[in-house]
C-alpha positions as CSV (number, residue, x, y, z in Angstrom):
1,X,39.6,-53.2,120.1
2,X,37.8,-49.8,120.2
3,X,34.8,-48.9,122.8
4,X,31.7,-50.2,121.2
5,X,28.3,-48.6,122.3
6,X,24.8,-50.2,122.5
7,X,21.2,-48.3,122.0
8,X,18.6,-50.1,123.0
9,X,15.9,-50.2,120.3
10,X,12.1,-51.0,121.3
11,X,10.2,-53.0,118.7
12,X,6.9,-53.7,117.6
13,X,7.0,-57.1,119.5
14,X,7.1,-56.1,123.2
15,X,8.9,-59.6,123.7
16,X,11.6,-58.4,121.1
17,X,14.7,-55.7,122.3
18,X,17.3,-54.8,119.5
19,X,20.3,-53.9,121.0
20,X,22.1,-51.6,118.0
21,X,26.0,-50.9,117.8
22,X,27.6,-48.1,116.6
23,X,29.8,-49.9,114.4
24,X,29.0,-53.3,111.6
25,X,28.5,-56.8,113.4
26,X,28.9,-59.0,110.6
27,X,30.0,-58.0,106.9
28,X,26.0,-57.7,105.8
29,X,24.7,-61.0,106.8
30,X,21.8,-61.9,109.0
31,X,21.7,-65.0,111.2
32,X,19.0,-66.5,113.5
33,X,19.4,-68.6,116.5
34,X,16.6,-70.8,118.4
35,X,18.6,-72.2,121.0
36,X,22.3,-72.6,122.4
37,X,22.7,-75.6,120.0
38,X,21.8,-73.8,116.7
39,X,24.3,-71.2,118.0
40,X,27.7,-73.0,117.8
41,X,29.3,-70.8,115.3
42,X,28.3,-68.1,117.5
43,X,29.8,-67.4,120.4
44,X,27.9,-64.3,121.4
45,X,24.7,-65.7,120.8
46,X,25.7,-68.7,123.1
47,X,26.2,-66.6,125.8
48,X,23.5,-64.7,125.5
49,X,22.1,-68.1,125.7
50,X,22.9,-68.7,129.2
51,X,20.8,-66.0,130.3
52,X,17.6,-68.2,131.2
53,X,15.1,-65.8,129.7
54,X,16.6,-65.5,126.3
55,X,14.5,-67.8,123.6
56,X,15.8,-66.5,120.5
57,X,19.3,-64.9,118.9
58,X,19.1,-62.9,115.8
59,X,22.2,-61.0,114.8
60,X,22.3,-58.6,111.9
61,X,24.8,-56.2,110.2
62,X,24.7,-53.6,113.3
63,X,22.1,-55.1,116.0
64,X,21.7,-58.1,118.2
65,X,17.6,-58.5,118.6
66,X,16.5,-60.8,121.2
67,X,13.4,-62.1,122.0
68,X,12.4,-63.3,126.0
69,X,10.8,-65.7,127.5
70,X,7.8,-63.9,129.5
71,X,9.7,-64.6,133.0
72,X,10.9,-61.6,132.9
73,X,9.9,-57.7,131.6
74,X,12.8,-56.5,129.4
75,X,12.8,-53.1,131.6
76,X,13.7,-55.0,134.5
77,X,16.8,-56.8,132.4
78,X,17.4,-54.4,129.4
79,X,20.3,-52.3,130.9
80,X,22.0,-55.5,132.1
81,X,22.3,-57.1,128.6
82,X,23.3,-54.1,127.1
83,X,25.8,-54.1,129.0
84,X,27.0,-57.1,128.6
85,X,27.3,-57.3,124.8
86,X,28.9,-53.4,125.4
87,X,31.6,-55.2,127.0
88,X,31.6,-58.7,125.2
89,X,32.2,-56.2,121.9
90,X,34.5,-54.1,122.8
91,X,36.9,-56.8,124.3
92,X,37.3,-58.2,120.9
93,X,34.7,-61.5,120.8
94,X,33.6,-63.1,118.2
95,X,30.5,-62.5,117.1
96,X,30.4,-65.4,113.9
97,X,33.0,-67.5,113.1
98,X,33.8,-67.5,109.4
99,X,32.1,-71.0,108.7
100,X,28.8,-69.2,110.2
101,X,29.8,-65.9,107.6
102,X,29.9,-67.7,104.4
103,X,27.1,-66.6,101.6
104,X,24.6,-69.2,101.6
105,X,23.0,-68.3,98.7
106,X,24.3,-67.0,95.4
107,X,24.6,-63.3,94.4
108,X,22.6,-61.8,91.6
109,X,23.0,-58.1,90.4
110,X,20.9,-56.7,87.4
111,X,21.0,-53.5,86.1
112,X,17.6,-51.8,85.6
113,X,17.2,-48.4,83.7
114,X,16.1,-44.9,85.9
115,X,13.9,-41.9,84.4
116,X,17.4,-40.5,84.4
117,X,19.2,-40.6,81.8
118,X,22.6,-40.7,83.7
119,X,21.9,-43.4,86.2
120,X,21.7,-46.9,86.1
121,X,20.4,-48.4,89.1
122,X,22.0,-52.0,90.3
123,X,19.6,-54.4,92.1
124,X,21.4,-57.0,94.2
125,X,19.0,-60.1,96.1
126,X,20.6,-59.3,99.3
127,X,20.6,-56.4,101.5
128,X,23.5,-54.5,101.0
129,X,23.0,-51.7,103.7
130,X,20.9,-50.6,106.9
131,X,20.2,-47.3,105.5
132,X,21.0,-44.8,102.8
133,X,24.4,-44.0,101.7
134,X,25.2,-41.2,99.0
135,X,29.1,-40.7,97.7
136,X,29.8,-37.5,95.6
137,X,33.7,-38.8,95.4
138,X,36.1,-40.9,96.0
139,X,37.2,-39.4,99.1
140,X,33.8,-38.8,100.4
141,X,33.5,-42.6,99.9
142,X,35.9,-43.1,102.4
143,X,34.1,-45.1,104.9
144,X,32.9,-47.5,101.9
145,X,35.2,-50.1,100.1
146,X,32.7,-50.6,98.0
147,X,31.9,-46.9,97.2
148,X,35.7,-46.9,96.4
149,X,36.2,-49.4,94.1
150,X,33.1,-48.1,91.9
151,X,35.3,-44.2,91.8
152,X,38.2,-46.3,90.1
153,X,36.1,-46.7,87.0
154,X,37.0,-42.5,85.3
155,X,33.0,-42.6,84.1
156,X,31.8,-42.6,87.8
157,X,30.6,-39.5,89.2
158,X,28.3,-40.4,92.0
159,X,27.0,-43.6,94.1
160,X,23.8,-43.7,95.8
161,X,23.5,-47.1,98.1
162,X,19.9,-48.4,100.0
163,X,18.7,-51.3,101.2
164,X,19.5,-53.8,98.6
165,X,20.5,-51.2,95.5
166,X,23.0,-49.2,94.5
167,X,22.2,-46.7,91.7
168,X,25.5,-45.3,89.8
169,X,25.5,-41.8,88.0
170,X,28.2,-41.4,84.9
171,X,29.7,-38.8,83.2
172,X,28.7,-38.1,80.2
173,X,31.8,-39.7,78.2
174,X,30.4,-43.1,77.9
175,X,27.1,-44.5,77.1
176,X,25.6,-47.4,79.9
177,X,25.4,-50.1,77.0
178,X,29.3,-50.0,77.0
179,X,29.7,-50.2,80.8
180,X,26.7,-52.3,82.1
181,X,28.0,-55.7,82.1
182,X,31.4,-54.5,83.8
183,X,30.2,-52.5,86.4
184,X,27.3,-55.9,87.5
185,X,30.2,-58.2,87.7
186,X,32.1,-55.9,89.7
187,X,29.4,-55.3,92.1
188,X,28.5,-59.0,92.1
189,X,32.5,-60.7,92.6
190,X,32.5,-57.7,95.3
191,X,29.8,-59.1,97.4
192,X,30.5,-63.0,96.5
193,X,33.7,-62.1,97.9
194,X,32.7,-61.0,101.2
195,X,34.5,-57.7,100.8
196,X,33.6,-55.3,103.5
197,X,30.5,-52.7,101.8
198,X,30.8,-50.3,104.2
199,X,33.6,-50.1,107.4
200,X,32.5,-51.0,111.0
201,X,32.3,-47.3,112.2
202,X,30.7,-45.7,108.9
203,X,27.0,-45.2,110.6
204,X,28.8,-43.8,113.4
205,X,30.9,-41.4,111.5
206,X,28.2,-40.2,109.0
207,X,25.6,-40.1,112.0
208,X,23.8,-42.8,110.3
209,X,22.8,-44.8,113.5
210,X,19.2,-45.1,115.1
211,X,19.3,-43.3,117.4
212,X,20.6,-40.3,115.7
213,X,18.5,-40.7,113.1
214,X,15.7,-40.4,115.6
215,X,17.5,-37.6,117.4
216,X,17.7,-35.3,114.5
217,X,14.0,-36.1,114.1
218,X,13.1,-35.7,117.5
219,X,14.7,-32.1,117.4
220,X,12.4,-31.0,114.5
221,X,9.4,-28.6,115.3
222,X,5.6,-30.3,114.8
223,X,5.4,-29.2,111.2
224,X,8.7,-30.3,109.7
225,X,7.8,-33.7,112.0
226,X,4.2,-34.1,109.8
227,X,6.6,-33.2,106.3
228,X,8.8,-35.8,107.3
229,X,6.2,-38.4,107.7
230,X,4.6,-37.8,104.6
231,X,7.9,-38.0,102.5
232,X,8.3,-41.3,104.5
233,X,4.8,-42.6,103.8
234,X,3.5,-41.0,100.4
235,X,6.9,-39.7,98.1
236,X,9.8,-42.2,98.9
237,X,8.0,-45.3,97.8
238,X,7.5,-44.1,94.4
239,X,11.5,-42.5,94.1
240,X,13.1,-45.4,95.9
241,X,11.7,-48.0,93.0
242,X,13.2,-45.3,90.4
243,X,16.6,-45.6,92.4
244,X,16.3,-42.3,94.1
245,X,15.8,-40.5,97.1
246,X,14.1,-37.7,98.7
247,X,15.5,-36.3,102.1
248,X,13.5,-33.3,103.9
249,X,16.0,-30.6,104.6
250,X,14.1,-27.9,106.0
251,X,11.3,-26.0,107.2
252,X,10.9,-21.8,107.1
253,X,7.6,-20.8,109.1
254,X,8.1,-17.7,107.9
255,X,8.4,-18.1,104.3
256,X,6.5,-21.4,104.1
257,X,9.3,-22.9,102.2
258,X,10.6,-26.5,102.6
259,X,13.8,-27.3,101.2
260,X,14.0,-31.5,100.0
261,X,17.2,-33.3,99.0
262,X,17.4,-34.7,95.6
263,X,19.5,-38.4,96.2
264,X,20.5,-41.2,93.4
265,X,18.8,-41.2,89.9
266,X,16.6,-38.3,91.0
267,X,19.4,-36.1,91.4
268,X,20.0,-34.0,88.3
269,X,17.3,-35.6,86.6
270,X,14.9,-32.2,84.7
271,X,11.9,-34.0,84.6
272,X,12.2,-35.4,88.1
273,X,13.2,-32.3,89.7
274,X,9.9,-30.9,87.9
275,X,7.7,-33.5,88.5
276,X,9.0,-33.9,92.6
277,X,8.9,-30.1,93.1
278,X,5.3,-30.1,92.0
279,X,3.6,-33.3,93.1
280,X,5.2,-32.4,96.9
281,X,4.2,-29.3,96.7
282,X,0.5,-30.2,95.8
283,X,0.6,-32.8,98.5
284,X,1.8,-30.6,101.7
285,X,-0.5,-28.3,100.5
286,X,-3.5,-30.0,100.6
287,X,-2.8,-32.7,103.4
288,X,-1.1,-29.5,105.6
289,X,-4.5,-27.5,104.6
290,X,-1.9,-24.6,103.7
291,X,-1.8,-22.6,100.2
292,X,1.7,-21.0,100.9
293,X,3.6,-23.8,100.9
294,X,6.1,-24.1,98.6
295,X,8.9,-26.2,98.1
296,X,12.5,-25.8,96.6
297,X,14.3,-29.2,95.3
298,X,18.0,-29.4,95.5
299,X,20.0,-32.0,93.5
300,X,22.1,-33.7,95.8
């Protein structure tokens, strides 16, 4: 078993540390454990659990969060825990057996139409990934089974994955009416199946992770920080329930200029590209309190 590496992650909750991996705990399902008891198909939640200030397990796709009792301050523990799951990972444990792993619940998958044309966006009732995921090809879409199996279908030409959707833009040689129902119950029998979405080391690969999320962020100079925050706050709300995505590229304090990502059923799309471009631009202008601004969309 490869080296696995742990961030730790602060929360909202001072009593609550997420310790994140660089590589998929489970295949996409969450579990929560109250005590040692609860945690039998866990064995790296039980012994977590014989640390005397751990209350409660909760293990997700790529983090262990764990809340404390208030004997101790997690700054005084933190590096020790880390630690230890560091090494309980990469020495092969388990983290849930497969009784624990099973779907509890059954898997729907609708298809729901996007202002593009093109793109059909695919609505599943779980989550399907910790963060955004775009595949131009199929050997782009390397690091995701899933991603792959979608490219075997010749109408396919891009897959865009969030959260709990995965929008799917064609080629123009077949119309969705003729396609929808095959492409839901692939997705669905995919998922029922327990089939892997996306490999162990694919956040790590595509610099996906937390922390380099934040790093990339942290690295930014105090204007491109404020455009970030109010893509994240006023402009991805709005595209993300179309089945898109809008990703800040960059800042020019010279030309004013700020160059945004087009992602998913916004990619490609006229009216969107028109519509973004404008309503973004509008919006830095006035809540930046600068005229120049202007902004250049670029389909993904």
């Amino acid at each position: 078993m490869s080296q696995t590496n742990i961030s730790i992650i602060p929360t909202s909750n001072e009593t609550i540390l997420k310790f994140e991996a660089d590589r998929f705990l489970t295949n996409h399902n969450s579990f929560e454990f109250n005590n040692i008891d609860e945690a039998k198909n866990s064995p790296l939640a039980q012994e977590l659990f014989y640390l005397p200030f751990v209350k409660k397990v909760y293990i997700s796709s790529n983090f262990v969060a764990i809340e404390r009792y208030s004997i101790v301050e997690w700054k005084d523990v933190e590096n020790e825990v880390a630690t230890q799951i560091e090494n309980y990972l990469s020495n092969g444990g388990i983290i849930v057996t497969e009784d624990a792993a099973k779907p509890k619940a059954a898997v729907t998958v609708y298809g729901e139409s996007t202002p593009n044309p093109n793109v059909l966006k695919f609505v599943c009732n779980k989550v399907l990934v910790p963060s955004i995921y775009e595949f131009t090809s199929i050997e782009v879409a390397k690091p995701s089974p899933l991603a792959t199996g979608l490219f075997q279908f010749p109408f396919v030409k891009n897959v865009f994955m969030e959260k709990n959707f995965i929008s799917i833009t064609k080629f123009d040689i077949i119309e969705w009416e003729e396609v929808t129902v095959q492409i839901r119950e692939f997705i669905k029998s995919f998922i029922e199946e327990g089939k892997t979405i996306l490999n162990d080391d694919a956040p790590k690969k595509l610099n996906k992770t937390e922390e380099a999320v934040e790093k990339k962020f942290e690295a930014l100079d105090d204007i491109s920080k404020n455009i970030v925050n109010i893509l994240e706050e006023y402009i991805k709300p709005a595209v993300e329930s179309d089945g898109g995505n809008i990703e800040f590229k960059s800042y020019n304090a010279n030309t004013k200029r700020v160059e945004v990502l087009l992602q998913g059923a916004c990619s490609g799309c006229p009216s969107s590209t028109f519509t973004l471009k404008n309503g973004i631009e509008n919006m830095l202008k006035e809540m930046l309190k600068d005229e120049a601004i202007t902004v250049n969309a670029i389909n993904g």
